[in-house]
C-alpha positions as CSV (number, residue, x, y, z in Angstrom):
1,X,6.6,16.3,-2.2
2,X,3.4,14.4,-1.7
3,X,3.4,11.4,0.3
4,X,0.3,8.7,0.5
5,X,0.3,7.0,3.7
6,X,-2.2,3.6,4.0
7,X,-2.7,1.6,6.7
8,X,-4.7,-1.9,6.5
9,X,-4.8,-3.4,9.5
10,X,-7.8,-4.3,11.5
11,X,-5.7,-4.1,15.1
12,X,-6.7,-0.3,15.8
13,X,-3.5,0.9,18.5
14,X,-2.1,-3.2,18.8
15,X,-1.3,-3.2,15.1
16,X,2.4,-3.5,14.7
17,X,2.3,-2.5,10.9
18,X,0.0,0.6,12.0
19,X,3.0,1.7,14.5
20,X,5.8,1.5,11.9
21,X,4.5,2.6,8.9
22,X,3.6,6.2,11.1
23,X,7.4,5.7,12.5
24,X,8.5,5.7,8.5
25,X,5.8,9.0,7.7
26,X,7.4,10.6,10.8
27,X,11.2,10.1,9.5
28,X,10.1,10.8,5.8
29,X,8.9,14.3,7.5
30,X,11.9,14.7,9.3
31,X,14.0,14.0,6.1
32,X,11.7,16.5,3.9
33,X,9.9,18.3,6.1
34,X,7.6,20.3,3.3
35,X,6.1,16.8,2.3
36,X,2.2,16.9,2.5
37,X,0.8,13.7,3.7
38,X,-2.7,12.0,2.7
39,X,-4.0,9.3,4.6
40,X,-6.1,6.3,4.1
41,X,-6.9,3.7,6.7
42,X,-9.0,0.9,4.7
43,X,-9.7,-0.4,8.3
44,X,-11.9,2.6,9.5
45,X,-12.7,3.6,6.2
46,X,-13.0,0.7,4.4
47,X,-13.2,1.1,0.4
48,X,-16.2,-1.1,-1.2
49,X,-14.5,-4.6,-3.2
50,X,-14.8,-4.2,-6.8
51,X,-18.0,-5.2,-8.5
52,X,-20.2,-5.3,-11.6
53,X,-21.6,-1.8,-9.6
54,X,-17.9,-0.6,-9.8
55,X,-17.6,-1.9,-13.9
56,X,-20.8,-0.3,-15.1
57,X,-20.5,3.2,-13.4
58,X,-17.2,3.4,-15.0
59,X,-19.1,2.9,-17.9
60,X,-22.3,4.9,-17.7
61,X,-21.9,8.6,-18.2
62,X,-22.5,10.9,-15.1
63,X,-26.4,11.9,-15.2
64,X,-27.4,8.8,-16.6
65,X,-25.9,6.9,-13.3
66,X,-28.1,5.6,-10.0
67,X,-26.6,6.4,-6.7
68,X,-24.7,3.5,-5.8
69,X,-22.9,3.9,-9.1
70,X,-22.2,7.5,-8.4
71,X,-20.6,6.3,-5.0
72,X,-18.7,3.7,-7.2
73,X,-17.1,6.4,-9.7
74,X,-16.6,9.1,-6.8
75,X,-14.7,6.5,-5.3
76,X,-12.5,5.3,-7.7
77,X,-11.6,8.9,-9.2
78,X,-10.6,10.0,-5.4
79,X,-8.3,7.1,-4.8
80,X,-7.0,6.6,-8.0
81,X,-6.0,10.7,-8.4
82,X,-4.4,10.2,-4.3
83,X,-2.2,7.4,-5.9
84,X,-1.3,9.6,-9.0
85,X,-0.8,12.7,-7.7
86,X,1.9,11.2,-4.9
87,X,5.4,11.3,-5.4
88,X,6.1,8.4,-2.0
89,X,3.8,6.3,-0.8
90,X,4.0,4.2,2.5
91,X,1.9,1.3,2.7
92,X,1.2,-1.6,5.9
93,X,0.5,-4.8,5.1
94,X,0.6,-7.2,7.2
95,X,-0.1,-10.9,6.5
96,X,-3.5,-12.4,7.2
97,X,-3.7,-15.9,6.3
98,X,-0.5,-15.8,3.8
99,X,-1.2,-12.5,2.4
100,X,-2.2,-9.1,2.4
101,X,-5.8,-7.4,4.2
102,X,-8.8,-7.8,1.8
103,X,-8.9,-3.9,2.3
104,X,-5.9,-3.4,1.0
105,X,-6.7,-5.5,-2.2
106,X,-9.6,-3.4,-2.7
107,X,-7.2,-0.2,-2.5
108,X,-4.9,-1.8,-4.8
109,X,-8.4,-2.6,-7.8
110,X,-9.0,1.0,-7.5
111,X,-5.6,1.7,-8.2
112,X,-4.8,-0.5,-11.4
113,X,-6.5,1.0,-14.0
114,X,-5.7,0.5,-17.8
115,X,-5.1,4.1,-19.1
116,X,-4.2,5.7,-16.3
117,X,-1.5,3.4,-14.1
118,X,-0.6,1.0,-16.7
119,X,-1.0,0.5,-20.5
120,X,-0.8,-2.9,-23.2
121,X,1.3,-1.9,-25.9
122,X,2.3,-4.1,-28.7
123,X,5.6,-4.8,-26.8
124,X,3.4,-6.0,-23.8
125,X,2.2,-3.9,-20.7
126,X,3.7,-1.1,-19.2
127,X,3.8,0.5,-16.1
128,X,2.6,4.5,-15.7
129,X,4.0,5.1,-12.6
130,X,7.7,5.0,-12.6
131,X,9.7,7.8,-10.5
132,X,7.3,6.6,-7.3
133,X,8.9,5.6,-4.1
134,X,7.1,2.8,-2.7
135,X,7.9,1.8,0.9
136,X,6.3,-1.3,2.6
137,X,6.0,-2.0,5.8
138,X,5.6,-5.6,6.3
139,X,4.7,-7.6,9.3
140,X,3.9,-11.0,10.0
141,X,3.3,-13.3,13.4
142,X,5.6,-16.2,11.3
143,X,8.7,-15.7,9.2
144,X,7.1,-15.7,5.3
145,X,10.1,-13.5,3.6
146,X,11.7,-15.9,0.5
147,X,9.7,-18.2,1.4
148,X,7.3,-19.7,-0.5
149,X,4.3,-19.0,2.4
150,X,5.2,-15.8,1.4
151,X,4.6,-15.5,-2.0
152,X,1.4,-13.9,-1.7
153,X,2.3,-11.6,0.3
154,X,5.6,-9.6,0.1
155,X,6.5,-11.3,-3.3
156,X,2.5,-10.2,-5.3
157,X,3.3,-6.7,-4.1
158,X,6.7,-6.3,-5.5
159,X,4.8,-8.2,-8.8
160,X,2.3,-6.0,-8.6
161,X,3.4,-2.6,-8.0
162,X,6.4,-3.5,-10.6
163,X,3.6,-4.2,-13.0
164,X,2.6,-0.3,-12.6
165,X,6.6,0.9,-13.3
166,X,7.0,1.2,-9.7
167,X,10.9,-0.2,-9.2
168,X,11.9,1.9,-6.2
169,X,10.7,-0.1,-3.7
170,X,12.0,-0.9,0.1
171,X,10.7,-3.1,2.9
172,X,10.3,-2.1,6.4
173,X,10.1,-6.1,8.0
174,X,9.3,-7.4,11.4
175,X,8.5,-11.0,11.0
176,X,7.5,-13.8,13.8
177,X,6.1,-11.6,16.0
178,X,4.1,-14.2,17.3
179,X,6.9,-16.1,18.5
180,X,6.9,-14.3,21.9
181,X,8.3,-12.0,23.2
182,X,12.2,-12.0,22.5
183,X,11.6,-12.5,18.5
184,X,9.0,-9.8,18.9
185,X,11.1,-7.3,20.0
186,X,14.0,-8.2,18.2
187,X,12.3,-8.3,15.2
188,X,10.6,-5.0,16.3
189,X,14.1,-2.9,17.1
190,X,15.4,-4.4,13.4
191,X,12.7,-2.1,11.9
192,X,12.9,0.3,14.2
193,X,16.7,0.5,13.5
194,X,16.2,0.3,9.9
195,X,13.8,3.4,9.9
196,X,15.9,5.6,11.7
197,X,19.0,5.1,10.4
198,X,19.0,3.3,6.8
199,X,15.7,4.2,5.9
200,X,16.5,7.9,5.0
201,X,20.7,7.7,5.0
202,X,21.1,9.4,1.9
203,X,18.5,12.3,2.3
């Protein structure tokens, strides 16, 4: 099994999501311990926003391109064939300012491509990338979940990765962790609880 791990958040070591989402690679391990994991951290390694550099490399043939739109293409193949090419992928986003990390917006440009992750037919679009297990890892210093502060946030990714056939999704939450320190660690054991032992209950 191959499993895409991404972190987003620009916190380094403080980053609450950072710390689950590597407590959810580590159980996924445990639970299948031949999975081979790739990982991206859009903080340190930030991928370029997409651009009219991004649109005409796509549309330029290799030799004829410049080398910015080289680094465009070379970019876009090598995330979009991570996301493919994994069967899981784990993903932190926390909330900045009601939704997710410009970084991880970027990720998620590279990612939706006509042809390759989703398709219009005459029925209307359809996702390529059904049989993916998607699990989020969601984080916030308020409490955003069903709410509508939080529609840009948990709610677009659900929209979002459903738009790409992706239906097997499940959140990893810790919400209000700016609320000191009781609702912090409350809301910090929940996930931790939920990693450990629902997370993974049926492998």
């Amino acid at each position: 099994m191959k499993l895409l791990h991404i972190d987003s958040s620009i916190l380094g070591d403080n980053s609450a999501s950072r710390q689950l989402s590597g407590e959810v690679v580590k159980a996924w391990q445990a639970a299948e311990p031949s999975a081979v994991v790739t990982y991206r951290d859009l903080a340190a390694d930030a991928i370029s926003h997409f651009s009219s550099t991004t649109l005409v490399a796509a549309g330029t043939t290799a030799e004829l391109r410049n080398a910015a739109q080289q680094h465009e293409a070379e970019l876009s193949a090598q995330t979009l064939a991570e996301f493919i090419a994994a069967d899981a992928v784990v993903i932190a986003a926390p909330m900045y300012n009601f939704t997710i990390p410009t970084q991880l917006k970027a990720w998620i440009d590279r990612i939706a491509v006509a042809g390759q992750t989703f398709r219009y037919t005459e029925a209307g679009p359809e996702g390529l990338c059904g049989g993916k297990k998607l699990v989020i890892v969601s984080t916030s210093g308020g409490i955003h979940a069903g709410q509508a502060s939080g529609v840009a946030h948990e709610e677009y990714l659900k929209v979002m990765f459903g738009f790409l056939g992706i239906t097997d999704i499940e959140f990893v939450r810790a919400e209000g962790l700016a609320y000191g320190d009781e609702v912090r660690n409350n809301a910090m054991s929940a996930a931790h609880t939920k990693i450990s032992e629902q997370l993974f209950a049926a492998a």
